[in-house]
C-alpha positions in Angstrom: 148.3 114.1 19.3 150.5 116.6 17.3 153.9 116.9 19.6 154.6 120.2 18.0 151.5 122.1 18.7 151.6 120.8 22.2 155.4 122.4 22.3 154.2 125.4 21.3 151.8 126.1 23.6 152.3 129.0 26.1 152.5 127.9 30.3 150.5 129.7 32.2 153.4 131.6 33.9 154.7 132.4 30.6 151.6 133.2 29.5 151.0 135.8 32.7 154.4 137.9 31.5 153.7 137.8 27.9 149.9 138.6 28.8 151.4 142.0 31.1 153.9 142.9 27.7 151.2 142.8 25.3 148.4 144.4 26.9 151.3 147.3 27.7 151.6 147.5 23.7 147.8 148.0 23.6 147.6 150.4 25.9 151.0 152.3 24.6 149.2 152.2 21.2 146.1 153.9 22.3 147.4 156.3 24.3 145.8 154.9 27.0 147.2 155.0 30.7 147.1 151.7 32.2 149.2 149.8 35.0 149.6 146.2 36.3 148.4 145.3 39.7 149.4 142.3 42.0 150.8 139.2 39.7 154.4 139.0 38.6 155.6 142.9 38.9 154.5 142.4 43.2 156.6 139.3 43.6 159.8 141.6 41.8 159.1 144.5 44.1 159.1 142.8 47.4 155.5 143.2 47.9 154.6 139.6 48.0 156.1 136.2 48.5 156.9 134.2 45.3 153.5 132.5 43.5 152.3 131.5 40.2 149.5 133.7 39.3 146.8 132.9 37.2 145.7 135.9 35.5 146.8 139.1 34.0 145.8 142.3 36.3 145.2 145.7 34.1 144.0 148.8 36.2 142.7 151.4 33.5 140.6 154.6 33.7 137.1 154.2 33.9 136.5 156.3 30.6 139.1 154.2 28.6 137.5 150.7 29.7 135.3 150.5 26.2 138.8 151.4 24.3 140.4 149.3 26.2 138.0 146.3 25.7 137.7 147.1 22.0 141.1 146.6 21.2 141.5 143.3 23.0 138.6 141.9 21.6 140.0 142.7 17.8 142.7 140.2 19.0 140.2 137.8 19.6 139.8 138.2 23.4 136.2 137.7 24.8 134.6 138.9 27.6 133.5 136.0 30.0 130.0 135.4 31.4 129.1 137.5 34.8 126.1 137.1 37.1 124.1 140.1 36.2 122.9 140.9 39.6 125.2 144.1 40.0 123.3 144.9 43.3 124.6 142.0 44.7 128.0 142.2 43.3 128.9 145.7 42.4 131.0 145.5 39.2 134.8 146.8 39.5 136.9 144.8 36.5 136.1 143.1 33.1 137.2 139.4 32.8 138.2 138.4 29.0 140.2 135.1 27.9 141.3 133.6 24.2 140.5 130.3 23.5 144.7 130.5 22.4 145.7 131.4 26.1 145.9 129.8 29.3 145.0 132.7 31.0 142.6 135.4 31.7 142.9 139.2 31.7 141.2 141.1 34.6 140.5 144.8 33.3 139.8 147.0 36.4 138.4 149.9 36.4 137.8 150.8 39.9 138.9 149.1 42.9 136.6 148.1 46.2 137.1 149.7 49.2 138.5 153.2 47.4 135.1 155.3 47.6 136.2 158.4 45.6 135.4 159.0 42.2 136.8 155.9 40.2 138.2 158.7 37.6 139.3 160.8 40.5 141.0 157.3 42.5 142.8 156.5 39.2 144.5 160.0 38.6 145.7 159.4 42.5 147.1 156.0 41.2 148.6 157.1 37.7 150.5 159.6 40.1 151.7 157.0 42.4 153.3 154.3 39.4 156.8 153.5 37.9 158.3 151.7 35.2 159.5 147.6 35.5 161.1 145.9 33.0 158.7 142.7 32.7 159.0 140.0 29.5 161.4 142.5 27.5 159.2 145.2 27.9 158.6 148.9 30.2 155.2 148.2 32.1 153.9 150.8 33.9 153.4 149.2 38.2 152.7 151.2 41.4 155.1 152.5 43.8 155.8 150.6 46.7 153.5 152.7 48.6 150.5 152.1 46.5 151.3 148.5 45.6 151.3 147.6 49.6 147.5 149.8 49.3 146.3 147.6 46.5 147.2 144.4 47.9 146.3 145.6 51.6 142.7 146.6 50.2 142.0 143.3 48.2 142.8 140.6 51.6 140.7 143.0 53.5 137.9 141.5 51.7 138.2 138.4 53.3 140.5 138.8 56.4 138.6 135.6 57.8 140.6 133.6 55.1 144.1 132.3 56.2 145.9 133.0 52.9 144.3 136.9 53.2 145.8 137.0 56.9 148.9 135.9 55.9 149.0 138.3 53.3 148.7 141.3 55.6 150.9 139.9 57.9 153.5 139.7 55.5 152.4 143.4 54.7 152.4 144.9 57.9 155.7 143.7 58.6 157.3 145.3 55.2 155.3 148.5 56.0 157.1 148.8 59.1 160.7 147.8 57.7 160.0 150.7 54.9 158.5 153.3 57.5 155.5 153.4 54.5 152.5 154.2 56.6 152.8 157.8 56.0 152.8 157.6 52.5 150.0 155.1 52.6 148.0 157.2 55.0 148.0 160.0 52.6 146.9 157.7 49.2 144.7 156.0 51.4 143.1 159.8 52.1 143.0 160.3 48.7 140.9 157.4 47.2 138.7 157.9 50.2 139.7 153.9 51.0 140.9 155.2 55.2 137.4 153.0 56.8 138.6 150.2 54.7 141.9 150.2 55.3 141.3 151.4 59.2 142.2 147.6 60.3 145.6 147.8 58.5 146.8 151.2 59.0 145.1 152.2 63.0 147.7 150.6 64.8 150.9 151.4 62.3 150.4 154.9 62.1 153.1 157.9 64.6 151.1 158.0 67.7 151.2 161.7 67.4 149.3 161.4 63.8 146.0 161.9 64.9 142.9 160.4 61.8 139.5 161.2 61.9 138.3 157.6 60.4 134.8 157.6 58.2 132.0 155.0 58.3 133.0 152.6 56.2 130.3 152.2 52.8 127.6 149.8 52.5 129.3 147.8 50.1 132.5 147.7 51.6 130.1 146.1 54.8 128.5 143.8 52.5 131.4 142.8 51.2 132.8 141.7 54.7 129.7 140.2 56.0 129.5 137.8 52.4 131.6 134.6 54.0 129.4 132.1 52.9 127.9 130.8 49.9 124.4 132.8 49.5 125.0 135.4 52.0 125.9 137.8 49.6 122.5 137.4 48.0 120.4 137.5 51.3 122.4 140.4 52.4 121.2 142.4 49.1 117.9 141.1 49.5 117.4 142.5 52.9 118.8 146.1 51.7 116.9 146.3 48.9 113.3 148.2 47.9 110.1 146.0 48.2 109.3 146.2 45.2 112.6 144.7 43.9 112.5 141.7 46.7 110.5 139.8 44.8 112.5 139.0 41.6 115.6 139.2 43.3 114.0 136.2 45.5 112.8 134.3 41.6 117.0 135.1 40.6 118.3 133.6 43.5 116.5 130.5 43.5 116.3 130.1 40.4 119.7 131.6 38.3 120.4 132.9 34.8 123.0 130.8 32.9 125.4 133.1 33.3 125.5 132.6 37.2 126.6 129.2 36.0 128.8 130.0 33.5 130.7 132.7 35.6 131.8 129.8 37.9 132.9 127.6 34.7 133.4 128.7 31.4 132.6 125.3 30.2 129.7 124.5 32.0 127.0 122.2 31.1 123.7 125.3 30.3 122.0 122.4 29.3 118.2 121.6 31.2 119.8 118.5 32.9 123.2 120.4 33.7 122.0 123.3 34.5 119.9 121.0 37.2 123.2 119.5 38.4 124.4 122.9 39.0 121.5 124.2 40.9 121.7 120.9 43.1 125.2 121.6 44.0 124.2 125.3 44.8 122.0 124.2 47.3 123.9 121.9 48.8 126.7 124.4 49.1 124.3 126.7 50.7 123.0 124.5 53.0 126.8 123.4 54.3 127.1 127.0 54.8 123.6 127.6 56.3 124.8 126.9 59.6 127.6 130.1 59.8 125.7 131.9 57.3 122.8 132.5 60.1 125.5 133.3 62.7 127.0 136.0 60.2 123.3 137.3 59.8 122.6 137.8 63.7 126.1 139.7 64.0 125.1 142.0 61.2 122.0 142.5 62.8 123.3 143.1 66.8 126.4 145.3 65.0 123.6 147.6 63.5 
């Protein structure tokens, strides 16, 4: 093994901050307006409690995605695999990697639970971000306010999961220090995200602040319902026209490679691996089958 190539080869924390300063020079040469959710820039602002992450978080506007994308993938960044059922899993970010980095870049370009107009939810956020000095260099972050809306929104998805309850925990508690729940009220107006974020905010809010709370979307419902392996497909199944059932039924049992390859980069798309994966799927469903069914019945008794 060559020592000195190994040396030189990035961590993936170092990666992470280098990942937030360069894709900031992208953007600054473009022209295009992009910030930097959760990751590093959360942990310095108080909004989280100290982790690695993984991955680089870039929230752009939905008409400078392809610019965006363009310029990434000049530097030899490639967009990764993704199941292309988009009724089953509505599409809000772009994944890329280099084969040079140890660590991905998520491009969003909407965000779940926010049901305005992605273009009109991003103006809201552009609005609501400051600078942070992050690797050497000026990256453009939300406010407090909008940070703790971000983060509050994405462990909404799964609040059954200990690390997502945790996470709002730890939220709820700085909202209150901070008196932010106000200020989050009125962004949460604005990117039409109040059903979602109904949980958080109902019971932090001036008892003399009186909110008229919508329905919440049918995604945002599917999205809470999915717990288990395979319920996400079922659920989309159910929803969707008869005449659509049918090779939605064929996809599920029987997935494209990319299904596979969205789970692992590497995987084996070979006739024999790509039976090993579809064993393990099944057995992963039918661990889950049990509370899967349970989910079901709620969603049916809840309406």
């Amino acid at each position: 093994m060559d020592h000195r190539v190994s040396a030189a080869q990035l961590s993936i924390p170092e990666a992470v901050l280098l990942g937030h300063a360069m894709v900031q020079r992208v953007a600054d040469g473009l022209g295009i307006r992009a910030f930097f959710i959760k990751g590093p820039a959360s942990v310095i602002q108080g909004l989280r409690l100290p982790r690695t992450s993984g991955d680089v978080d870039v929230f752009v506007h939905p008409g400078e995605l392809e610019a965006m994308l363009e310029s990434l993938r000049e530097r030899g960044w490639r967009e990764r695999p993704v199941d292309p059922d988009s009724r089953t899993f509505p599409k809000h970010s772009v994944t890329v990697d280099h084969p040079e980095w140890p660590c991905c870049i998520d491009v969003h370009f909407r965000f779940p639970g926010m049901e305005n107009d992605p273009g009109d939810c991003f103006d809201v956020m552009w609005a609501n971000t400051e600078d942070l000095e992050l690797a050497g260099q000026e990256v453009r972050v939300p406010s407090k306010a909008l940070g703790i809306l971000i983060l509050a929104l994405h462990a909404l998805r799964s609040p059954h999961l200990s690390a997502c309850r945790q996470e709002l925990e730890f939220l709820a508690d700085l909202t209150k220090q901070r008196s932010h729940a106000t200020a989050l009220l009125e962004l949460a107006a604005a990117t039409g995200s109040l059903a979602a974020m109904r949980p958080f905010l109902e019971d932090r809010l001036p008892l003399e602040m009186a909110v008229e709370w919508p329905d919440a979307s049918t995604e945002w419902r599917n999205r809470l319902l999915a717990k288990e392996p395979g319920s996400a497909r079922l659920i989309a199944i159910a929803q969707a026209p008869l005449h659509e059932k049918p090779w939605m039924l064929f996809r599920a049992v029987f997935p494209a490679p990319e299904v596979h390859l969205s789970r692992d980069i590497y995987a084996d798309i070979t006739l024999q691996g790509r039976l090993r994966q579809h064993r393990a799927r099944w057995v992963r469903f039918l661990r889950a089958a049990p509370r899967l069914v349970r989910d079901l019945i709620e969603r049916r008794q809840g309406g």
